[in-house]
C-alpha positions in Angstrom: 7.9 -27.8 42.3 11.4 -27.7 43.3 12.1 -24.6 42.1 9.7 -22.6 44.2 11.7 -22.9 47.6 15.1 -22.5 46.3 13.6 -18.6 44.4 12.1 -18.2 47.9 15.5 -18.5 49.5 17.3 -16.5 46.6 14.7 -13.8 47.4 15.1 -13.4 50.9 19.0 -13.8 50.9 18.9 -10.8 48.6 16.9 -9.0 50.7 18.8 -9.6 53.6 22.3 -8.9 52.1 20.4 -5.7 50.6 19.5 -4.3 54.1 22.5 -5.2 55.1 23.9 -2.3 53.7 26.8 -4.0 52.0 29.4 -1.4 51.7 30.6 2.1 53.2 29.2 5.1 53.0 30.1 8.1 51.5 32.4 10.3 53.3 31.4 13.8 54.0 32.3 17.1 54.3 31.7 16.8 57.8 28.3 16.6 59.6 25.6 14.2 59.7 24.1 11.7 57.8 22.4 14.5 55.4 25.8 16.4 55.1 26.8 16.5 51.1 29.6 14.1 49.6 33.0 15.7 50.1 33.6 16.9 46.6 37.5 16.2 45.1 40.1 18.3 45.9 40.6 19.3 42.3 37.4 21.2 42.7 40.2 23.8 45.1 42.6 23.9 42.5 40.1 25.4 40.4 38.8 28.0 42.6 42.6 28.7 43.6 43.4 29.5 40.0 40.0 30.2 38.5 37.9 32.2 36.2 39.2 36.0 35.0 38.3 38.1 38.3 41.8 38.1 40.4 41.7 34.7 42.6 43.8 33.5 45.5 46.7 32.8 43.6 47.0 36.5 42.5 47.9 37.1 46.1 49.5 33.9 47.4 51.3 33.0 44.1 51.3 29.6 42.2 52.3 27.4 44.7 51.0 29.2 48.2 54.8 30.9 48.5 53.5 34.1 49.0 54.5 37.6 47.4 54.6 41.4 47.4 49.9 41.1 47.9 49.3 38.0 50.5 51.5 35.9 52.1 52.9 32.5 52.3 50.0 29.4 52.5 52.5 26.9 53.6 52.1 25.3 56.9 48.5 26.3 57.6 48.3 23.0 59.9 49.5 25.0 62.2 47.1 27.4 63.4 44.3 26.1 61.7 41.8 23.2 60.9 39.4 22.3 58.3 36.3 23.9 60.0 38.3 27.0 61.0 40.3 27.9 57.8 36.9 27.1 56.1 34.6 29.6 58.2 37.4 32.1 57.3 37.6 31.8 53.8 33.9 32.7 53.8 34.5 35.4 55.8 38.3 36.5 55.8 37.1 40.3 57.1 36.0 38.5 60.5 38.3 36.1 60.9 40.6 39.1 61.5 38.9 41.1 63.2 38.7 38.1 65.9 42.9 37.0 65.6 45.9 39.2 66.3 48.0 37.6 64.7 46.1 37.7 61.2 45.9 41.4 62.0 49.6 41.3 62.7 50.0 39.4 59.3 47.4 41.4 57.6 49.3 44.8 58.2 52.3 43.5 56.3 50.4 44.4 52.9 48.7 47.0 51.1 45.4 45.5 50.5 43.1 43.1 53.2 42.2 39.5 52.1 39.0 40.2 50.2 35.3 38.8 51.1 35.3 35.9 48.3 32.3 36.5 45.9 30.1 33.7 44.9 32.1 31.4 47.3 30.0 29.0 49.6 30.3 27.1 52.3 31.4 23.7 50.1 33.8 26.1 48.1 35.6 27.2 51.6 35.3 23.2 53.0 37.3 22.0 50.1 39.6 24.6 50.0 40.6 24.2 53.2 40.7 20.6 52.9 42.7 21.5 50.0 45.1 24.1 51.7 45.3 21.4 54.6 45.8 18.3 52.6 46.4 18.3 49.3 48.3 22.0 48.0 51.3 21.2 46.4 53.9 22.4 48.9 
């Protein structure tokens, strides 16, 4: 009879540990609670080399340095953050409309930064994140 109180106290110390939540929660990308996990950087070096179509490194070469289609990546930091550079990368068009001195950088070369296709918001958050953080300089 013994046993009954000590599973009884097992029980509710699990239970309390339980809704104690225990551990930290997953980061996110930034937003509440329902915001989605930030997703790995890797995911950006994929989508900054990807797939066959021409991708950002056609323009900003292998390690962000620039060339004769899109210029240097290096030392974004400094004119933008996360939520910024990612709201452009959805919509590089707008962005320069709205900025002189992406126009100003824009009319160095032949052809505008291109809308990306297929690109969503989480593809432009960890990009930037990316650009930001994690872009081999």
């Amino acid at each position: 009879m013994r046993r009954r109180p000590l599973q009884l106290l097992a029980l509710f110390t699990a239970a309390a540990i339980a809704s104690c939540g225990g551990g930290e929660e997953p980061t996110t990308d930034g937003g509440g609670p329902d915001a989605p996990a930030e997703r790995p950087l890797s995911d950006a070096v994929d989508l900054y080399v990807g797939g066959t179509a021409p991708t950002c490194q056609f323009c900003h070469g292998e390690q962000g340095a620039g060339g004769m289609m899109g210029p240097s990546i290096d030392a974004l930091d400094e004119h933008w953050d996360v939520d910024t550079l990612a709201a452009f990368l959805l919509d590089p068009p707008s962005g320069l409309a709205e900025s002189e001195r992406l126009t100003e950088l824009a009319g160095r070369y032949s052809m505008p930064m291109p809308k990306p296709s297929g690109f969503d918001e989480s593809d432009a958050r960890v990009m930037a994140r990316w650009l930001l953080e994690g872009m081999p300089r």
